[in-house]
One Martini backbone bead per residue (centre of mass of N, CA, C, O) as a GRO file, in nm:
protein
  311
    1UNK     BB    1   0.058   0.056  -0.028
    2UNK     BB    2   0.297   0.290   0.009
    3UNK     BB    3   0.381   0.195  -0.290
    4UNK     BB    4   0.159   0.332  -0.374
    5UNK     BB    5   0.154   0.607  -0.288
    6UNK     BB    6   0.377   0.701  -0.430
    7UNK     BB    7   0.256   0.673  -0.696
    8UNK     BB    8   0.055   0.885  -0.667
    9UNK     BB    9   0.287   1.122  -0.574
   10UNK     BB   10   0.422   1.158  -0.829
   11UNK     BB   11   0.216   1.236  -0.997
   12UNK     BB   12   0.138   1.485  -0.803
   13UNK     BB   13   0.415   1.631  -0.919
   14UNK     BB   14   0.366   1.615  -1.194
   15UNK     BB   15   0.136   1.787  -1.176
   16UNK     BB   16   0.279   2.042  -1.050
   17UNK     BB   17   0.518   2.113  -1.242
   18UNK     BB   18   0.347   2.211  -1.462
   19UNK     BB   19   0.164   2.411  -1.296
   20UNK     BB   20   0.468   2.559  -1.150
   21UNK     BB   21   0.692   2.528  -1.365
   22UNK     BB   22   0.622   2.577  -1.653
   23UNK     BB   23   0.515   2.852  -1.739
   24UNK     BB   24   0.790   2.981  -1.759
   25UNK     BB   25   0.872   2.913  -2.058
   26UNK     BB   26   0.610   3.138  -2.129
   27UNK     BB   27   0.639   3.407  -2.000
   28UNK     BB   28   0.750   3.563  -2.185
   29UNK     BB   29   0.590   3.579  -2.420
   30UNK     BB   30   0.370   3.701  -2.294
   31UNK     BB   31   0.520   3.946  -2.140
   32UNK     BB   32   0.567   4.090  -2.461
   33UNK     BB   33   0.316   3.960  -2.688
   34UNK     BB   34   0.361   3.701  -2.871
   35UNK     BB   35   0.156   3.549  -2.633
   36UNK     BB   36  -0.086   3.426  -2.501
   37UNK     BB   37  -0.191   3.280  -2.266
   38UNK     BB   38  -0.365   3.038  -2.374
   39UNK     BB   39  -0.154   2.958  -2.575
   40UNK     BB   40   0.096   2.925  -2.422
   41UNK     BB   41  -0.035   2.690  -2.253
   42UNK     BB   42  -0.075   2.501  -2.547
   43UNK     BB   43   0.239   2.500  -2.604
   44UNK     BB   44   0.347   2.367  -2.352
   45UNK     BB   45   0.158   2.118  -2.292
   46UNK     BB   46   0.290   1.994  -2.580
   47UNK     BB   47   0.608   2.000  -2.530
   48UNK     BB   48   0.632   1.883  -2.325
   49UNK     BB   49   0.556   1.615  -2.356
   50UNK     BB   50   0.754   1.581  -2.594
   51UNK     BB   51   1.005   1.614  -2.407
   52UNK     BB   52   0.905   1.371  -2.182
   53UNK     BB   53   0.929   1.131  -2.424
   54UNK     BB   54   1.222   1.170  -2.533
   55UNK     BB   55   1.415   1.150  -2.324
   56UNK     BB   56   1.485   0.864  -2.313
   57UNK     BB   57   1.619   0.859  -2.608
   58UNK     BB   58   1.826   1.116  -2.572
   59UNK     BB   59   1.834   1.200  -2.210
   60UNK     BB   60   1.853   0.964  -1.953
   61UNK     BB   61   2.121   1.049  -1.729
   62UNK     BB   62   1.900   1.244  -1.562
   63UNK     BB   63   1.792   0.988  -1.415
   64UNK     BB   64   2.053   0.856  -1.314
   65UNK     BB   65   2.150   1.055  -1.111
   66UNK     BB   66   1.891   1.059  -0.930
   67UNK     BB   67   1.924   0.718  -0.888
   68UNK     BB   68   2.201   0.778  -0.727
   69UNK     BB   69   2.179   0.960  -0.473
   70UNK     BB   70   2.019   0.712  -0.297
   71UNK     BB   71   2.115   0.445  -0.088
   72UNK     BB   72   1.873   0.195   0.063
   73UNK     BB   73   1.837  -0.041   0.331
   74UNK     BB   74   1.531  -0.043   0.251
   75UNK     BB   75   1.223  -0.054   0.101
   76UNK     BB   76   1.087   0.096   0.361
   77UNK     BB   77   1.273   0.322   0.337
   78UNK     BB   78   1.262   0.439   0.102
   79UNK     BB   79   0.942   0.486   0.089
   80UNK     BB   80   0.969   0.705   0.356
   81UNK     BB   81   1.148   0.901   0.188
   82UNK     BB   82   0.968   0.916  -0.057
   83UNK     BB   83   0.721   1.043   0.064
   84UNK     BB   84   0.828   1.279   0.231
   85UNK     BB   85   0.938   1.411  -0.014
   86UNK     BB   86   0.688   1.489  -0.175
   87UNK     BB   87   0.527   1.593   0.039
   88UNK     BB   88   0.684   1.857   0.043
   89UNK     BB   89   0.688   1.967  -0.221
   90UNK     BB   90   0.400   2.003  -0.293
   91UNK     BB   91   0.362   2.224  -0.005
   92UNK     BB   92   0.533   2.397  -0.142
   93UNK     BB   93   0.441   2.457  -0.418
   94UNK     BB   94   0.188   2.572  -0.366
   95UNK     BB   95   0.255   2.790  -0.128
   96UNK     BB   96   0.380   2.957  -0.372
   97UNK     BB   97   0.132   2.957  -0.578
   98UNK     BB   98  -0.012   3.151  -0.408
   99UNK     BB   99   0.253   3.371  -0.457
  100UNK     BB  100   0.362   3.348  -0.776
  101UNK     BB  101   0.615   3.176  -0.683
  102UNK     BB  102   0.863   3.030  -0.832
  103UNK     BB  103   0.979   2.716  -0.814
  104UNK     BB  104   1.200   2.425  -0.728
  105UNK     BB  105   1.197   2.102  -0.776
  106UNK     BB  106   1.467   2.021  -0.786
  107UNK     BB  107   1.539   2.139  -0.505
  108UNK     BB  108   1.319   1.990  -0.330
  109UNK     BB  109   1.412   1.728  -0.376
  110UNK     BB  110   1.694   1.698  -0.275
  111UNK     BB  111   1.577   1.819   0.013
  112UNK     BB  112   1.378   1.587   0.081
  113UNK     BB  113   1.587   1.357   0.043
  114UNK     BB  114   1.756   1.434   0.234
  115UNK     BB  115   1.551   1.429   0.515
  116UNK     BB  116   1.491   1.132   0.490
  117UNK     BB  117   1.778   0.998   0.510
  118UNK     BB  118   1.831   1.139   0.772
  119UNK     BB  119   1.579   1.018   0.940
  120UNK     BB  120   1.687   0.711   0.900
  121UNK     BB  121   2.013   0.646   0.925
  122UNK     BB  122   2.095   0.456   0.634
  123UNK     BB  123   2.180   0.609   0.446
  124UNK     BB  124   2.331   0.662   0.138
  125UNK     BB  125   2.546   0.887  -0.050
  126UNK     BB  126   2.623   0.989  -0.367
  127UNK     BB  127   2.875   1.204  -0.456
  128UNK     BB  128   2.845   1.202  -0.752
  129UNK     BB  129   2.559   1.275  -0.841
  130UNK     BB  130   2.565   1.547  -0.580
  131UNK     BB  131   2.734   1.695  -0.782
  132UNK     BB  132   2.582   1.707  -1.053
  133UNK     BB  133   2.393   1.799  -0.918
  134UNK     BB  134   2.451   2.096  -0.807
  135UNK     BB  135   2.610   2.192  -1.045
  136UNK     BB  136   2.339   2.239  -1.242
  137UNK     BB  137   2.190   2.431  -1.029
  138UNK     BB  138   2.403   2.641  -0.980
  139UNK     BB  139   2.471   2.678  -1.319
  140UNK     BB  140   2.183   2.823  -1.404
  141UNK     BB  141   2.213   3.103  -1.332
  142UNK     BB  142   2.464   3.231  -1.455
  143UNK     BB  143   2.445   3.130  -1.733
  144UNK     BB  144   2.142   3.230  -1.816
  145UNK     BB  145   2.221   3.541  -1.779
  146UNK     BB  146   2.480   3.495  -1.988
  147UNK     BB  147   2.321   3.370  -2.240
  148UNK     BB  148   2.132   3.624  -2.260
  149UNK     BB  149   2.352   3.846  -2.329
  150UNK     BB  150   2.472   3.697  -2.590
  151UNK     BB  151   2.215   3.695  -2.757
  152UNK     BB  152   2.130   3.967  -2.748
  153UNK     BB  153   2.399   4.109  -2.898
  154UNK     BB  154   2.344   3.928  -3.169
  155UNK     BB  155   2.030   4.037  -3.214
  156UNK     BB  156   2.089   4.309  -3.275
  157UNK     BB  157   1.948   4.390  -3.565
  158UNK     BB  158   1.874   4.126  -3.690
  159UNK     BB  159   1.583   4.079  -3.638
  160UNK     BB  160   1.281   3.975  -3.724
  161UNK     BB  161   1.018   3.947  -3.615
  162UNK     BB  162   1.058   3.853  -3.282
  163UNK     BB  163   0.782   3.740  -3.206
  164UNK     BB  164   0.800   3.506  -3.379
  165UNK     BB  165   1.081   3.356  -3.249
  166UNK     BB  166   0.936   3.360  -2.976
  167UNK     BB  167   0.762   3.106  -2.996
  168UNK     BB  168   0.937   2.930  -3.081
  169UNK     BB  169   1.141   2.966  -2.816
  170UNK     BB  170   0.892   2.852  -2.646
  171UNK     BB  171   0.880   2.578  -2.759
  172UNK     BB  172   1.186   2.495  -2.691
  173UNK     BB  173   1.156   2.567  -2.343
  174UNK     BB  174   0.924   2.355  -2.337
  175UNK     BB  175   1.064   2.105  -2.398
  176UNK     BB  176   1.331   2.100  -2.214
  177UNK     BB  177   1.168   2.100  -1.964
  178UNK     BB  178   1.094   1.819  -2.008
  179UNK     BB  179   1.310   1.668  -2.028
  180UNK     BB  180   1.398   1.752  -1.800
  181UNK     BB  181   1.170   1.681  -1.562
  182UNK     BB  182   1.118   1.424  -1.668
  183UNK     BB  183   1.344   1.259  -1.582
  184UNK     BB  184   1.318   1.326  -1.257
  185UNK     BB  185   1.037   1.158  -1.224
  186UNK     BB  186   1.077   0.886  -1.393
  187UNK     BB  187   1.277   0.781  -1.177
  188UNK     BB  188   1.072   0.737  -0.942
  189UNK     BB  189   0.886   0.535  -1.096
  190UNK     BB  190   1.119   0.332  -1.109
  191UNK     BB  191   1.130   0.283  -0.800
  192UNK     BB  192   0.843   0.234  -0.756
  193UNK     BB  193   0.906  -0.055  -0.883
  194UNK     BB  194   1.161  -0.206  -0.765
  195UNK     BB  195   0.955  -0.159  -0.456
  196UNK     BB  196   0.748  -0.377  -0.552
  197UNK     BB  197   0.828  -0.613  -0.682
  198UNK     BB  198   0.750  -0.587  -0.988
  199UNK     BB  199   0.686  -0.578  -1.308
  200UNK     BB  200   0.828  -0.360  -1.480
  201UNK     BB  201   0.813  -0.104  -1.684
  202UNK     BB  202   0.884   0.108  -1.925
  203UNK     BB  203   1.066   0.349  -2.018
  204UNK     BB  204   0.829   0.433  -2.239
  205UNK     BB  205   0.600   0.439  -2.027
  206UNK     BB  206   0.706   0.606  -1.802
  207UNK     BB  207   0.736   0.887  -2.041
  208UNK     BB  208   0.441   0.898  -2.123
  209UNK     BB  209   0.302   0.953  -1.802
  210UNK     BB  210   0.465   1.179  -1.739
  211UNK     BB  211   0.384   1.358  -2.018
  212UNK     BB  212   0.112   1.362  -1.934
  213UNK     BB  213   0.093   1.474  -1.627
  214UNK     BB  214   0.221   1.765  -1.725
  215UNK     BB  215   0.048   1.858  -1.957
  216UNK     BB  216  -0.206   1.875  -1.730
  217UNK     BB  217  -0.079   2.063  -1.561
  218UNK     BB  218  -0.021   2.300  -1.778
  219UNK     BB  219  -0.320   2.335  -1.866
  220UNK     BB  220  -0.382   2.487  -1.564
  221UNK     BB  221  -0.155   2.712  -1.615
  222UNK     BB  222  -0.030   2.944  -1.390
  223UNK     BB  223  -0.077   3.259  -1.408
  224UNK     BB  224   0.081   3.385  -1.149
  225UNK     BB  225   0.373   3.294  -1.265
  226UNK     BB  226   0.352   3.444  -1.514
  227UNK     BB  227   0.332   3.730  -1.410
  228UNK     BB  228   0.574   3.768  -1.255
  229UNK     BB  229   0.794   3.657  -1.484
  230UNK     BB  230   0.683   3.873  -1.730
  231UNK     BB  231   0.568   4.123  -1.588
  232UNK     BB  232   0.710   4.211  -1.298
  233UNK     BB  233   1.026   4.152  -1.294
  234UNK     BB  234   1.015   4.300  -1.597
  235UNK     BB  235   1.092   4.447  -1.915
  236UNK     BB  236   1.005   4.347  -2.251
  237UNK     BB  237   1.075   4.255  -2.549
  238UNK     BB  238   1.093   4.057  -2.770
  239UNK     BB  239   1.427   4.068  -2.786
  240UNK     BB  240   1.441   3.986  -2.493
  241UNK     BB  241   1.238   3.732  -2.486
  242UNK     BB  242   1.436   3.587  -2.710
  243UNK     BB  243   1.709   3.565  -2.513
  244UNK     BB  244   1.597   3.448  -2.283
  245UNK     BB  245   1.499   3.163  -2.425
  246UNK     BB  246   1.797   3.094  -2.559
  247UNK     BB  247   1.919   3.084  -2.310
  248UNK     BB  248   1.764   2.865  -2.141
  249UNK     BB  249   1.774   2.673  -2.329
  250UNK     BB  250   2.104   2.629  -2.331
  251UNK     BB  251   2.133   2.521  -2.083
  252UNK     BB  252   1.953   2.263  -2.075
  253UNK     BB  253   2.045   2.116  -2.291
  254UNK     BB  254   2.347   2.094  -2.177
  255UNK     BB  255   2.285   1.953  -1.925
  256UNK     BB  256   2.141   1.703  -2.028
  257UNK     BB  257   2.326   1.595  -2.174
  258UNK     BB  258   2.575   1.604  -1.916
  259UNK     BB  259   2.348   1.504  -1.643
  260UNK     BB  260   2.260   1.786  -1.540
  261UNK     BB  261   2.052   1.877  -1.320
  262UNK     BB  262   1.813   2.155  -1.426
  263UNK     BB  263   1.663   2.486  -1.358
  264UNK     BB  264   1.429   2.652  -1.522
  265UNK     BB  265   1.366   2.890  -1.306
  266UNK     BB  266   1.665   2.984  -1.284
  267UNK     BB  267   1.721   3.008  -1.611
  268UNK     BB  268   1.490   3.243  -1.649
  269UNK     BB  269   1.515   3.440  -1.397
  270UNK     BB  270   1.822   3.527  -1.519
  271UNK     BB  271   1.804   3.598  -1.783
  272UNK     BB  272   1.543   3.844  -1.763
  273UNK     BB  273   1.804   3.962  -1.554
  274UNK     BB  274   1.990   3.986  -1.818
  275UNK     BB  275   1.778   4.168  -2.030
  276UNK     BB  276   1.630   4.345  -1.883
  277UNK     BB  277   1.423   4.591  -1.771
  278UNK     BB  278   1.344   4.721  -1.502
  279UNK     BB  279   1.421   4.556  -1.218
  280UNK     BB  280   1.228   4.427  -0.978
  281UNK     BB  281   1.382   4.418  -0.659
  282UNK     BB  282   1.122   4.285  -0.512
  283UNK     BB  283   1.054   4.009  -0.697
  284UNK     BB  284   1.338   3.910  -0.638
  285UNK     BB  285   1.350   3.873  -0.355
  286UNK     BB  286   1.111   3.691  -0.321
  287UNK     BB  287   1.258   3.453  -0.526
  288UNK     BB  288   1.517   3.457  -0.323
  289UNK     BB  289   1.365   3.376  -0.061
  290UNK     BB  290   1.198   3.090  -0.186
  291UNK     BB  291   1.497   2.946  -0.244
  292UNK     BB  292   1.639   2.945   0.012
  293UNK     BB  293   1.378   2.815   0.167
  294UNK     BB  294   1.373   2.528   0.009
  295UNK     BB  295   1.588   2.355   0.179
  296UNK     BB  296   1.483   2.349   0.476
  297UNK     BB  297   1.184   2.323   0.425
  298UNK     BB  298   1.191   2.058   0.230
  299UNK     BB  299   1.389   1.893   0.481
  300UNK     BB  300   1.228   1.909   0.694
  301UNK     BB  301   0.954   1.807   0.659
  302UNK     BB  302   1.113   1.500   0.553
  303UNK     BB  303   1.207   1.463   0.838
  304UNK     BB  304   0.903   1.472   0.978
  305UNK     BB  305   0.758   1.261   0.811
  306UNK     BB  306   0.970   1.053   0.867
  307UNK     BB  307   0.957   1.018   1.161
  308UNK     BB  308   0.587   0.960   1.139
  309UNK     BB  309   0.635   0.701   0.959
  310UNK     BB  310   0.762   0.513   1.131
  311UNK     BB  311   0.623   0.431   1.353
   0.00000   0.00000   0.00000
């Protein structure tokens, strides 16, 4: 039942993750104008499936990682630090989006898995799967920044109806979201099969469900964190917009190839303060604040949830 309960928790990250961490992909494009906020949104969970159905066979590395991070001394401490770990996600993810603050599932997941491994005192964390995880999470920000203006630079005066081709780029942004995203909580599915010791689903089973519920989660819209990051953070012009889109999504892709998970959210939320015009620092500063309180919080939650579940 606990394994049961596991996968039905998992689908409901990933159904979370969709509808409040997808959105970043098309902030940009909805708030300078290039698209509608209901376009944007079924063009991200269409994306989005997509991405996270080719995951497996593109870029499999980011999901080997995820499951590399934790090994429990039995099925039973997996399943309460998997669980603990997922509630805590989903608790944080939802209270961000109720003040419109876009949040990091990828930092919540590995602050939740430390927060449950921890509170279990038998797992063992592998050195290096949690360096790739770390450098990767680290190198969002910066890197998103600076590709974002290294894009802007070279696309001044160059592109012409900047509005067309960011359309583009936001759904090449909601695809590699699902690439990356789609990837790290596949691993988990992966996990809870194991976990079940039944016959497991296939690779392509279980990416074909994730891209799937993440599509449907996208479809929810998620409107409060489209306005924080695309209209309220900075002011963007369509080529302002285009350069975001662009440098986020070379982070991403750049990460997926090489397993490193990276967060959409700073990825996206670096760029546009890295190519915007007055960048709002107190927008700036909220989402900074709920960066930062995300692995304490996180890792708090998924420690007293795992010990209120071993009793």
């Amino acid at each position: 039942m606990t394994v049961h309960l596991a996968r039905l928790l998992v689908l409901a990250v990933i159904l979370v993750n969709g509808w409040t961490d997808a959105p970043n992909a098309i902030a940009t494009a909805v708030g300078s104008g290039a698209l509608t906020f209901r376009r944007g949104v079924w063009t991200a969970a269409v994306c989005n499936f997509a991405g996270a159905a080719l995951a497996c066979l593109c870029f499999p590395a980011v999901a080997d990682t995820i499951g590399q991070l934790v090994a429990f001394s039995s099925p039973r401490s997996a399943t309460v630090a998997l669980n603990a770990a997922l509630l805590s996600i989903i608790l944080w993810a939802v209270s961000a989006w109720r003040f419109g603050l876009p949040t990091s599932e990828s930092h919540a997941l590995l602050a939740g898995l430390s927060g449950g491994a921890i509170a279990l005192g038998t797992a063992q964390l592998d050195a290096g799967a949690w360096l790739r995880a770390f450098a990767g999470l680290a190198l969002s920000l910066p890197a998103g920044a600076a590709a974002a203006r290294i894009f802007r630079h070279f696309l001044t005066g160059q592109v012409r109806r900047p509005a067309m081709w960011q359309r583009g780029a936001a759904a090449l942004t909601a695809l590699l979201h699902g690439v990356q995203d789609g990837q790290k909580f596949m691993a988990l599915l992966m996990l809870t099969d194991t976990l079940a010791e039944t016959q497991p689903f296939s690779r392509l089973t279980l990416a074909l469900l994730t891209a799937g519920v993440m599509a449907l989660g996208t479809a929810l819209g998620g409107k409060p964190i489209v306005e924080k990051v695309g209209t309220e953070l900075a002011v963007l012009s369509p080529a302002d917009g285009l350069a975001a889109d662009l440098g986020s999504g070379a982070v991403l892709l750049v990460c997926s190839a090489l397993g490193l998970p990276a967060s959409t959210t700073h990825a996206k939320v670096s760029a546009i303060c890295g190519v915007g015009r007055r960048t709002d620092r107190r927008v700036v500063s909220q989402m900074v604040g709920a960066w930062v309180l995300t692995f304490p919080a996180c890792g708090g939650m998924a420690f007293l949830l795992a010990k209120i579940m071993m009793r």
